[in-house]
Residue frames relative to the residue before (quaternion, step in Angstrom):
aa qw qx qy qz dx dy dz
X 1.0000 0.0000 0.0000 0.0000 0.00 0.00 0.00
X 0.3988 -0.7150 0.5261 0.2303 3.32 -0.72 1.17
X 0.7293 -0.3272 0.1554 0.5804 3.28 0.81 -1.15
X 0.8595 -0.2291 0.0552 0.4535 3.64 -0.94 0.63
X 0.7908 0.0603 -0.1301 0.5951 4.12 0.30 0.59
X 0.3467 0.8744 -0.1638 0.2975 3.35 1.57 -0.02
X 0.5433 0.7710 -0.3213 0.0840 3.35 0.52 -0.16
X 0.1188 -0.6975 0.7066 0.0088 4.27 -0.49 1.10
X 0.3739 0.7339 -0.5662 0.0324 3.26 -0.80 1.17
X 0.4327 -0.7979 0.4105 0.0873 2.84 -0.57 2.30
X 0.9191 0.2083 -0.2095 0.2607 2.94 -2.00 1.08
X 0.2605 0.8520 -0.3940 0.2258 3.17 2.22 0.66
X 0.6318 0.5708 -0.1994 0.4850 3.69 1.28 -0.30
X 0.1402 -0.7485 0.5896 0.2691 3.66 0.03 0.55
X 0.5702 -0.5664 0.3890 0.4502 3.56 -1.42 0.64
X 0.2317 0.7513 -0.4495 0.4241 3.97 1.13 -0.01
X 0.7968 0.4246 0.0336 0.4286 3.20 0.23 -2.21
X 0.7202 0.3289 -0.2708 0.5475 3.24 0.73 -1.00
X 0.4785 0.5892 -0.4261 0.4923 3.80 0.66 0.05
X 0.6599 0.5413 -0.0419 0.5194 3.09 0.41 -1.32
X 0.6121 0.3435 -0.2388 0.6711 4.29 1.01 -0.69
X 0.6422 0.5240 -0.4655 0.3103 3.67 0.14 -0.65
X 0.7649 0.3935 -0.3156 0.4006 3.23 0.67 -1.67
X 0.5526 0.5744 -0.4583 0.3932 3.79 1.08 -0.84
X 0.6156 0.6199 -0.3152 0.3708 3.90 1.03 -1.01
X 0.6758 0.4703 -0.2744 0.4969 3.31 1.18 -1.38
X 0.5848 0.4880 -0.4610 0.4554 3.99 0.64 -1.05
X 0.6337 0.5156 -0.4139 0.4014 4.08 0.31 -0.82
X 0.6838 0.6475 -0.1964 0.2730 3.25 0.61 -1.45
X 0.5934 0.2596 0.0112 0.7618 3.36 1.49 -1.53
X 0.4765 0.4754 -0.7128 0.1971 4.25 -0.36 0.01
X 0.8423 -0.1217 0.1967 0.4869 2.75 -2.48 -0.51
X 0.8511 0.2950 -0.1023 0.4221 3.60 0.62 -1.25
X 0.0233 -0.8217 0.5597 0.1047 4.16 0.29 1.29
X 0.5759 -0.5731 0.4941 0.3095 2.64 -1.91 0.09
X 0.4193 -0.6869 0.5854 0.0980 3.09 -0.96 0.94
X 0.4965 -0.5862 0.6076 0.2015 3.76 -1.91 -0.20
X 0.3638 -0.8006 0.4714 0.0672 3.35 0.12 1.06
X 0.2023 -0.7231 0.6604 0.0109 3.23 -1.53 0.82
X 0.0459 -0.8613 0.5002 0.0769 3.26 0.07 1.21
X 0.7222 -0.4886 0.1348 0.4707 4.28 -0.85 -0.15
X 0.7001 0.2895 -0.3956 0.5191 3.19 -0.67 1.02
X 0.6985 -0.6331 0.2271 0.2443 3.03 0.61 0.56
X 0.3733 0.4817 -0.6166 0.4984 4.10 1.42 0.33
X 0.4598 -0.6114 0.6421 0.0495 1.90 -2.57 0.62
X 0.5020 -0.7389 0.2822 0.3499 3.76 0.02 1.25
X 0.4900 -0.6918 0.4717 0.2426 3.77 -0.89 0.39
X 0.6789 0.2703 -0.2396 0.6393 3.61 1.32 0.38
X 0.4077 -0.6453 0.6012 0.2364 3.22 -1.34 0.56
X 0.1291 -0.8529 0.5054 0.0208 3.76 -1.52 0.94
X 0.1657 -0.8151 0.5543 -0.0297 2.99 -1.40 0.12
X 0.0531 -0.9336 0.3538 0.0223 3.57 0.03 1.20
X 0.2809 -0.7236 0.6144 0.1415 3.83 -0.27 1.04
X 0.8572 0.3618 -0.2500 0.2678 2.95 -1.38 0.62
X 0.5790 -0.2018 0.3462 0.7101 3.34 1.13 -1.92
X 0.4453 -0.6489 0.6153 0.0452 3.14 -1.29 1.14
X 0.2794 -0.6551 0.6947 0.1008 3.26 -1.07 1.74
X 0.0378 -0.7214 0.6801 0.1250 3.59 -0.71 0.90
X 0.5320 -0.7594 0.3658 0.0805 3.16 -1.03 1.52
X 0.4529 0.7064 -0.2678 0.4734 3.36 1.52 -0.81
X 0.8007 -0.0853 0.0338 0.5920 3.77 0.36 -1.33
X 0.5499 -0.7106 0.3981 0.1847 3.83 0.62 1.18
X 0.6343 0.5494 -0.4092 0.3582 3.12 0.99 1.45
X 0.4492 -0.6230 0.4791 0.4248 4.26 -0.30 0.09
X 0.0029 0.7729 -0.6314 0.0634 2.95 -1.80 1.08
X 0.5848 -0.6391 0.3535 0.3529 3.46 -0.99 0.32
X 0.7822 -0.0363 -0.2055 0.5870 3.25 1.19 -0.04
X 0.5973 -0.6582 0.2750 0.3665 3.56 -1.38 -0.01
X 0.1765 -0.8668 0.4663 0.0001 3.42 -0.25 1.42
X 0.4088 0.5529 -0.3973 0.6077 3.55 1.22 -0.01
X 0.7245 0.2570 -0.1146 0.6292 4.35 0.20 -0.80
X 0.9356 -0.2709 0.1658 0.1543 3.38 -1.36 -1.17
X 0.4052 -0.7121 0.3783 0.4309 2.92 2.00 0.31
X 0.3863 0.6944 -0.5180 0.3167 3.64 0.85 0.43
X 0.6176 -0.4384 0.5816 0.2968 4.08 -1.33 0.75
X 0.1273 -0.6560 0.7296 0.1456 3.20 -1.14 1.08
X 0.6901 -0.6096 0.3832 0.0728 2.61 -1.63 0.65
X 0.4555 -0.6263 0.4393 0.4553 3.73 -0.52 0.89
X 0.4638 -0.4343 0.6214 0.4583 3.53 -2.14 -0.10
X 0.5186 -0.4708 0.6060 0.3771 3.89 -1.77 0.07
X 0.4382 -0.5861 0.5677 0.3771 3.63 -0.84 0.82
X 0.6095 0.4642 -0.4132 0.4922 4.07 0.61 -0.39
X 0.7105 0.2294 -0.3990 0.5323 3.95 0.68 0.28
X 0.5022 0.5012 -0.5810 0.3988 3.48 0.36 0.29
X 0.7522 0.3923 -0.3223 0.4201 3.41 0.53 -1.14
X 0.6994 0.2699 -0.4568 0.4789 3.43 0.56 -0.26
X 0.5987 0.5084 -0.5599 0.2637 3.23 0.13 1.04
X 0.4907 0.6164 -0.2718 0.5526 3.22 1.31 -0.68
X 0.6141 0.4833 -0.3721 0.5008 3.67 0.44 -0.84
X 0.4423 0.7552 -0.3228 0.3604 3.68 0.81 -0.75
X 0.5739 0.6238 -0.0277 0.5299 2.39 0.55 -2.43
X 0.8236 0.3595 -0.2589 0.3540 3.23 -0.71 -1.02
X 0.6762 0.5479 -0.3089 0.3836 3.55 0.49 -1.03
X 0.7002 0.5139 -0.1735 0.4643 3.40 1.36 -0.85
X 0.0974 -0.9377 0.2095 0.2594 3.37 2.15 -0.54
X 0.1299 0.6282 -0.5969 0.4819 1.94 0.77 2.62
X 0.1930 -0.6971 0.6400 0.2593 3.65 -1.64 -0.08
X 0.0284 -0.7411 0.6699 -0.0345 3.35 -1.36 1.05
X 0.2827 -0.6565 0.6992 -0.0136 3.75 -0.83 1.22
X 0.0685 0.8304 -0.5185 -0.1921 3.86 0.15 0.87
X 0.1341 -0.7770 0.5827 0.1967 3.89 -0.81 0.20
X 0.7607 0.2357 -0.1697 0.5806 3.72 1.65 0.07
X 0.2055 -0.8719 0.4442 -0.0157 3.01 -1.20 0.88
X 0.0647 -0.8306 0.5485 0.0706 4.07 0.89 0.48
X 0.1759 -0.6820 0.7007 0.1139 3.40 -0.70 1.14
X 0.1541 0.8503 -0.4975 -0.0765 3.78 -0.71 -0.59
X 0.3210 -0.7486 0.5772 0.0592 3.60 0.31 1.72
X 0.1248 0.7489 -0.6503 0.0282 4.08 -1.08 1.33
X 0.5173 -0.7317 0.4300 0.1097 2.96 -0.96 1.69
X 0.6703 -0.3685 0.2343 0.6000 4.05 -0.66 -0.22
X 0.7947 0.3723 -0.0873 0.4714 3.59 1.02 -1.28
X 0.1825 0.8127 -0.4123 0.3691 3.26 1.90 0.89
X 0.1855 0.7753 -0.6004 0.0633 3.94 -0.95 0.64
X 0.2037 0.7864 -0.5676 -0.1339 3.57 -0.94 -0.55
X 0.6452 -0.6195 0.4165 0.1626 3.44 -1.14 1.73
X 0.5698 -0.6204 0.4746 0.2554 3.09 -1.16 1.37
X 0.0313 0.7168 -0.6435 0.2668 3.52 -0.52 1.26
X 0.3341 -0.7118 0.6026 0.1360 4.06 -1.80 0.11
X 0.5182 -0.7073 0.4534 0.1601 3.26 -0.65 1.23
X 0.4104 0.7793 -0.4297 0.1992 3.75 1.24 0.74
X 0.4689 0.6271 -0.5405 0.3078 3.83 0.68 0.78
X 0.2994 0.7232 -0.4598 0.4195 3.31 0.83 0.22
X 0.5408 -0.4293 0.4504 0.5660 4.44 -1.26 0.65
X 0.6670 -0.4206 0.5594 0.2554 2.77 -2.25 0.24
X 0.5103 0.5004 -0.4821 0.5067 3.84 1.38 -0.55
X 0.6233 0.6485 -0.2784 0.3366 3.23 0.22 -1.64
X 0.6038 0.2950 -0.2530 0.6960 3.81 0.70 -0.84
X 0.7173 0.4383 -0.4728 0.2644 3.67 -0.51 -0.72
X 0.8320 0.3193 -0.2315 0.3901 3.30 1.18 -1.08
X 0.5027 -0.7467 0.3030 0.3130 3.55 1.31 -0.21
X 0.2958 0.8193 -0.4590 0.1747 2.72 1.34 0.63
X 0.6573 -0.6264 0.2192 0.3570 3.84 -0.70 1.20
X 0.3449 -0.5308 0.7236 0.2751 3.10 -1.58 0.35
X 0.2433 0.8085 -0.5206 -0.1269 3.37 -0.96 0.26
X 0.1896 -0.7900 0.5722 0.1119 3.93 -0.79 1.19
X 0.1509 -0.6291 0.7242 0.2387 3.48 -1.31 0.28
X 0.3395 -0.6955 0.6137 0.1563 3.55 -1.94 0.53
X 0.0888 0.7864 -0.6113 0.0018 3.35 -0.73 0.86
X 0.4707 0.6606 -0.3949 0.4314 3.90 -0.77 1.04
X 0.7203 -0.3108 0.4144 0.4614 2.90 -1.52 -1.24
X 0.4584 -0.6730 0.4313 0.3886 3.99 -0.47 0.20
X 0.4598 -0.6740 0.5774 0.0308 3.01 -1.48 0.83
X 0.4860 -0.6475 0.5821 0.0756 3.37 -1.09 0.95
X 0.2492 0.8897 -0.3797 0.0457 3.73 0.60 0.57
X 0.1682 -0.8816 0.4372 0.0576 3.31 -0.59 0.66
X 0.3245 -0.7295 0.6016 0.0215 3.83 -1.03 1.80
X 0.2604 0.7123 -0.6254 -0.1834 3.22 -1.98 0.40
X 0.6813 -0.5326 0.1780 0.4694 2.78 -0.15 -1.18
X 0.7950 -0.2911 0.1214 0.5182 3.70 -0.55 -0.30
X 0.6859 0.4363 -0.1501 0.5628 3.73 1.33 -0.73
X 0.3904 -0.8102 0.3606 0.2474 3.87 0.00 0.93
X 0.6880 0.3829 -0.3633 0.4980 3.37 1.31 0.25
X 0.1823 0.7210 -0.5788 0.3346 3.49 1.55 0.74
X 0.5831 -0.3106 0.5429 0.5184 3.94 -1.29 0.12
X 0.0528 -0.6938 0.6942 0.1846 2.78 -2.00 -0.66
X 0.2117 -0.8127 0.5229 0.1458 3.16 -0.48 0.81
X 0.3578 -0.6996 0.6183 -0.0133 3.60 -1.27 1.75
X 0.1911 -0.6641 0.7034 -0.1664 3.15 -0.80 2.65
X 0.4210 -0.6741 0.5947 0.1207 3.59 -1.76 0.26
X 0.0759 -0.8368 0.5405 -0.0423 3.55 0.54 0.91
X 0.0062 -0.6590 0.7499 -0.0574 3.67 -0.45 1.94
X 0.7368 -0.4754 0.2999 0.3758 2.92 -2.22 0.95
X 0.8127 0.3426 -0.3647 0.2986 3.53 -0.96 0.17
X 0.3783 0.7860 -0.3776 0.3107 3.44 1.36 0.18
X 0.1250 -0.7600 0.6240 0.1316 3.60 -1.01 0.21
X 0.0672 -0.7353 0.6743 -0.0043 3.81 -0.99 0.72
X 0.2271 -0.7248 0.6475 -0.0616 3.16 -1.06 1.03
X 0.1247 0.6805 -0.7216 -0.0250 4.06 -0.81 0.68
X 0.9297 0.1429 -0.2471 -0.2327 3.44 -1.15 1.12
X 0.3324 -0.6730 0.6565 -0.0744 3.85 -0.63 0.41
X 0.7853 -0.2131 0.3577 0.4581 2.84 -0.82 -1.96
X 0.6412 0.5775 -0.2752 0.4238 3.27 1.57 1.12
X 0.3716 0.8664 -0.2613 0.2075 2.30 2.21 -0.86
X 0.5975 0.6581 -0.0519 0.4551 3.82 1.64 -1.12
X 0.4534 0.8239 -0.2489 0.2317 3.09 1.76 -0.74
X 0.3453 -0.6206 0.6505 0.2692 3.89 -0.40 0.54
X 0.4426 0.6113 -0.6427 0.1318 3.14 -1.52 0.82
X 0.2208 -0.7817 0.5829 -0.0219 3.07 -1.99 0.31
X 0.2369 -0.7687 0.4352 0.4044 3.65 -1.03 -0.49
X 0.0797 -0.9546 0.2313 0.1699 3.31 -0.20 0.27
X 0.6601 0.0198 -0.4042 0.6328 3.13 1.33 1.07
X 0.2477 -0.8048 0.3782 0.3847 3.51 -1.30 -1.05
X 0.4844 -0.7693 0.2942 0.2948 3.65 -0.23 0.40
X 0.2697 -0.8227 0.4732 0.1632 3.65 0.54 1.04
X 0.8556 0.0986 -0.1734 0.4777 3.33 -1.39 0.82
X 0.4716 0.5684 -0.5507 0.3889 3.64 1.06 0.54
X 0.4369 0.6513 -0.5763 0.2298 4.40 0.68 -0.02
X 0.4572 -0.6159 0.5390 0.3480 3.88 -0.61 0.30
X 0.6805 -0.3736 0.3843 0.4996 3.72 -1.64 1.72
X 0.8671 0.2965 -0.2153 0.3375 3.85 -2.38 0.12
X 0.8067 0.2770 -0.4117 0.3210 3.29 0.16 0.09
X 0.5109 -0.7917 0.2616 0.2095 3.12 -1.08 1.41
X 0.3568 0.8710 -0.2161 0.2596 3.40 0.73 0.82
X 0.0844 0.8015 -0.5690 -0.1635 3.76 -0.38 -0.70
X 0.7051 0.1534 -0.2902 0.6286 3.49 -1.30 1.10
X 0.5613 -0.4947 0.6546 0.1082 3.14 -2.19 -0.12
X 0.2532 -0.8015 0.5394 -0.0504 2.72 -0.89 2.09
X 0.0310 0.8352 -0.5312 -0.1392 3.59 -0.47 0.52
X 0.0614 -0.6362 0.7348 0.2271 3.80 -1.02 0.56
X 0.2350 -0.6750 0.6953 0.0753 2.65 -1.79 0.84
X 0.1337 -0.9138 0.3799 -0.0516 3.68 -0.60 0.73
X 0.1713 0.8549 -0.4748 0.1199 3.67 -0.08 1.65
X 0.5792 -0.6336 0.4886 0.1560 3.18 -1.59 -0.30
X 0.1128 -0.8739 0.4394 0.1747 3.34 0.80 1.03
């Protein structure tokens, strides 16, 4: 625990597993339904490509839907019942509980980033009680960055290699962060990828 709701716990993925997450990462990435490049409000265009299980975060008005109306009005896709549970299990280790019903894949290229921002569309319960975000990393490593609840809190700057897991909350759950660069050719020999997949995983 880094610090109260905190948690970076490295190498939670054996390279087995993470071998084994890539290809499941790539089928999402390219299926019937791909990920795409978001427009978020005002009109940029995000620095990673996505893909939402479960419910669709429609960037435009910062809110979840059943399908993607911001792009192609296409059904998002369900989560595999084999990533829920390894999310929850997460969860658990950190002795926390998380029921996920959403899932943000997001595929970052060498020149991949995303701006320090708070995971607060989620229910008002969901925020009230803190129940965890939780992401796993699979790839090259990431440059990631923590603060606190106010965006001009510090922030403290973690390395996220592929098999890691990170966990924000409790009393973090609110937490500003981001990534802010990535490290090409840093993903470990076998895995069938390029750049640095990240699922992120909540509970609407």
């Amino acid at each position: 625990m880094l610090r109260p709701g905190v948690f970076h716990l490295r190498h939670y993925l054996s390279l087995e597993r993470q071998q084994d997450l890539a290809r499941r990462c790539l089928a999402l990435h390219d299926g019937e339904v791909p990920a795409y490049v978001p427009v978020v409000r005002g009109g940029g265009r995000m620095h990673v490509r996505m893909l939402c299980l479960g419910r669709h975060w429609n960037g435009k008005i910062y809110r979840y839907e059943p399908t993607r109306a911001d792009f192609d009005d296409l059904p998002v896709p369900p989560i595999p019942e084999e990533l829920r549970s390894l999310a929850s299990e997460i969860a658990r280790v950190v002795g926390m509980t998380l029921d996920p019903d959403v899932c943000i894949l997001n595929h970052y290229g060498a020149d991949g980033r995303l701006g320090l921002h708070q995971d607060k569309d989620e229910s008002e319960a969901t925020l009230a009680a803190g129940v965890p975000v939780v992401s796993l990393s699979i790839g090259d490593t990431a440059r990631f960055l923590v603060g606190g609840v106010r965006r001009k809190d510090p922030m403290t700057p973690l390395m996220l290699e592929s098999g890691d897991a990170f966990v924000l909350g409790g009393p973090a759950r609110l937490c500003y962060h981001g990534v802010s660069r990535i490290l090409p050719d840093t993903a470990p020999a076998g895995l069938a990828t390029t750049g640095r997949f990240n699922l992120t995983f909540r509970q609407y």
